[in-house]
C-alpha positions as CSV (number, residue, x, y, z in Angstrom):
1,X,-13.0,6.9,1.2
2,X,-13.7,3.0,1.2
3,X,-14.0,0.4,3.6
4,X,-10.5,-1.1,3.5
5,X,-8.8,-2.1,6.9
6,X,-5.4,-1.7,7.7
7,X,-3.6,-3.0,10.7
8,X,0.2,-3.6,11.6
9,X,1.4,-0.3,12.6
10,X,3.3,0.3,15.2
11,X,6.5,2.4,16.7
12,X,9.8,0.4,16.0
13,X,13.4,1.5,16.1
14,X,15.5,2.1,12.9
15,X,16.3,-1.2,11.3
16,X,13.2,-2.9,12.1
17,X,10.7,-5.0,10.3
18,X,6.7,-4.4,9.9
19,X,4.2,-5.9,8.1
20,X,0.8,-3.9,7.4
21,X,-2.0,-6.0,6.5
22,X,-5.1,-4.6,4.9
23,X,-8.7,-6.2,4.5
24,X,-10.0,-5.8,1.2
25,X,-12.6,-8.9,1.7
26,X,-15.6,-6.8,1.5
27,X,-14.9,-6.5,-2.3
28,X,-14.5,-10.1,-3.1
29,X,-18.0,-10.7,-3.8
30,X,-18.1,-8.2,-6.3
31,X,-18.1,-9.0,-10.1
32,X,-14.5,-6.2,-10.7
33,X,-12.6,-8.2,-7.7
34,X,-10.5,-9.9,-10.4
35,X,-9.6,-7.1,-11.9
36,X,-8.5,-5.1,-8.9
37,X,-4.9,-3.1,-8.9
38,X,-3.5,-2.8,-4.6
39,X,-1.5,-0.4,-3.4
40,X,0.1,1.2,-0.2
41,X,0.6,5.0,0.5
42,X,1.8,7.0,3.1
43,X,1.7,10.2,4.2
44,X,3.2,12.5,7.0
45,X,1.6,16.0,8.1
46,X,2.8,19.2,5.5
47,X,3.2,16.4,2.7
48,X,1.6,14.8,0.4
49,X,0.4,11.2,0.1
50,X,3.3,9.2,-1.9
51,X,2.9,5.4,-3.3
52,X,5.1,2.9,-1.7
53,X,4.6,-0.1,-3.5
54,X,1.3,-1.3,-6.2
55,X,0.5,-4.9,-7.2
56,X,-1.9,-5.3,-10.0
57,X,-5.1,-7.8,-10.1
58,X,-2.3,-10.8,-11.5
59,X,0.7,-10.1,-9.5
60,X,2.9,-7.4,-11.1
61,X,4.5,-5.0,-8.4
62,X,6.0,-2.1,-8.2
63,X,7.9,0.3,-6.3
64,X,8.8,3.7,-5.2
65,X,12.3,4.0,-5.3
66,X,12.3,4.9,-2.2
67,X,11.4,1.9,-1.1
68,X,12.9,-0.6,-3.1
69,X,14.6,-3.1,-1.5
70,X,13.6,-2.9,1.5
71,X,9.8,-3.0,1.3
72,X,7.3,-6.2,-0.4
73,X,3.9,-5.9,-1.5
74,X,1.8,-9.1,-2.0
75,X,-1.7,-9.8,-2.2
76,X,-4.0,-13.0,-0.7
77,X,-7.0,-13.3,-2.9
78,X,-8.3,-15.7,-0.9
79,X,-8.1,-14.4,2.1
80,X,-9.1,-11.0,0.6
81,X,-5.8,-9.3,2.1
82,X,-3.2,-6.9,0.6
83,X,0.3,-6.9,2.6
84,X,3.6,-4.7,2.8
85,X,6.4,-6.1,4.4
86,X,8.6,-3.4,5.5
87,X,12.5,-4.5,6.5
88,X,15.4,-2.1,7.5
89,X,12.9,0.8,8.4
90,X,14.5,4.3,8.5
91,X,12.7,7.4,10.4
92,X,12.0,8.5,6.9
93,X,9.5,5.9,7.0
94,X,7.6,7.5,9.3
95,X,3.6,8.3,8.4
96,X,0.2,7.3,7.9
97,X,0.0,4.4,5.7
98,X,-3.3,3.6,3.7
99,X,-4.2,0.7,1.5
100,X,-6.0,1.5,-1.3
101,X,-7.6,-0.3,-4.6
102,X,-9.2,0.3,-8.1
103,X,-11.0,-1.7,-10.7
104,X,-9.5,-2.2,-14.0
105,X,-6.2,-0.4,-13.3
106,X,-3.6,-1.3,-15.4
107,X,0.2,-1.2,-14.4
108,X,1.6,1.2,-16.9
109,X,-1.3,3.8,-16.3
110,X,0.7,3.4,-12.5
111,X,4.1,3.7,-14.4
112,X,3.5,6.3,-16.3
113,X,2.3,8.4,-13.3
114,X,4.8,7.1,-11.1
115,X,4.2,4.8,-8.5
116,X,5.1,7.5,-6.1
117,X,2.5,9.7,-7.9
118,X,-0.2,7.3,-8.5
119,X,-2.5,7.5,-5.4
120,X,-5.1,9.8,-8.0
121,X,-5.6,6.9,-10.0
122,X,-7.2,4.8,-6.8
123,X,-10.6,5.2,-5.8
124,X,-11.1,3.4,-2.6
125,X,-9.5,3.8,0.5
126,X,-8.9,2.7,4.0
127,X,-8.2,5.4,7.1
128,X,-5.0,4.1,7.3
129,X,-2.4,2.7,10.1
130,X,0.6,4.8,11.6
131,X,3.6,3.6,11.7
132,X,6.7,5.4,13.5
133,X,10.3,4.7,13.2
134,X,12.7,6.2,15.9
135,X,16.6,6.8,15.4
């Protein structure tokens, strides 16, 4: 575990919007920051943690395909924040979602994982944020 600092959740009905924010600022100071890969995972009880969406250190993204379409990862590096806005949630949406990062990741060690696979190649997390989506 890290210090990263998610916030957003909350408990919408289907068809709703979120937007998870997560506070990576404690790592701006440090000399890797630049070269820092984001993502958001989520998990639900008997499962396990899946990547939604990634963004490397100069703006590449990707997806689960679960999630495409529907869901946008972006990244303030000013700010130090790393965001998913989620639209047209479905209760398969449901979970814990985490924010993670990793120095020196590259976007096709993610792709050749799998975005959906590729929470083993991030080192630091947060505790995550639930969000719940009702029919």
């Amino acid at each position: 575990q890290g210090n990263l600092v998610e916030s957003g959740g909350d408990s919408v009905a289907s068809g709703q919007s979120l937007r998870l924010s997560c506070d990576v600022s404690l790592y701006m100071g440090t000399p890797a920051f630049n070269t820092y890969s984001m993502g958001w995972f989520r998990q639900t009880p008997g499962k396990e943690r899946e990547g939604v969406a990634v963004i490397t250190s100069v703006g590449f993204a990707d997806y689960a395909a679960f999630v495409r379409g529907r869901f946008t990862i972006s990244h303030d590096r000013f700010r130090g924040t790393v965001n998913l806005q989620m639209n047209n949630l479905i209760p398969d949406d449901t979970g814990t979602y985490s924010c993670a990062i990793q120095p020196k990741l590259r976007l096709t060690t993610i792709q050749a994982l799998g975005v959906a696979k590729s929470s083993k190649v991030f080192g630091i997390w947060g505790q995550g944020t639930q969000v719940t989506v009702s029919s």
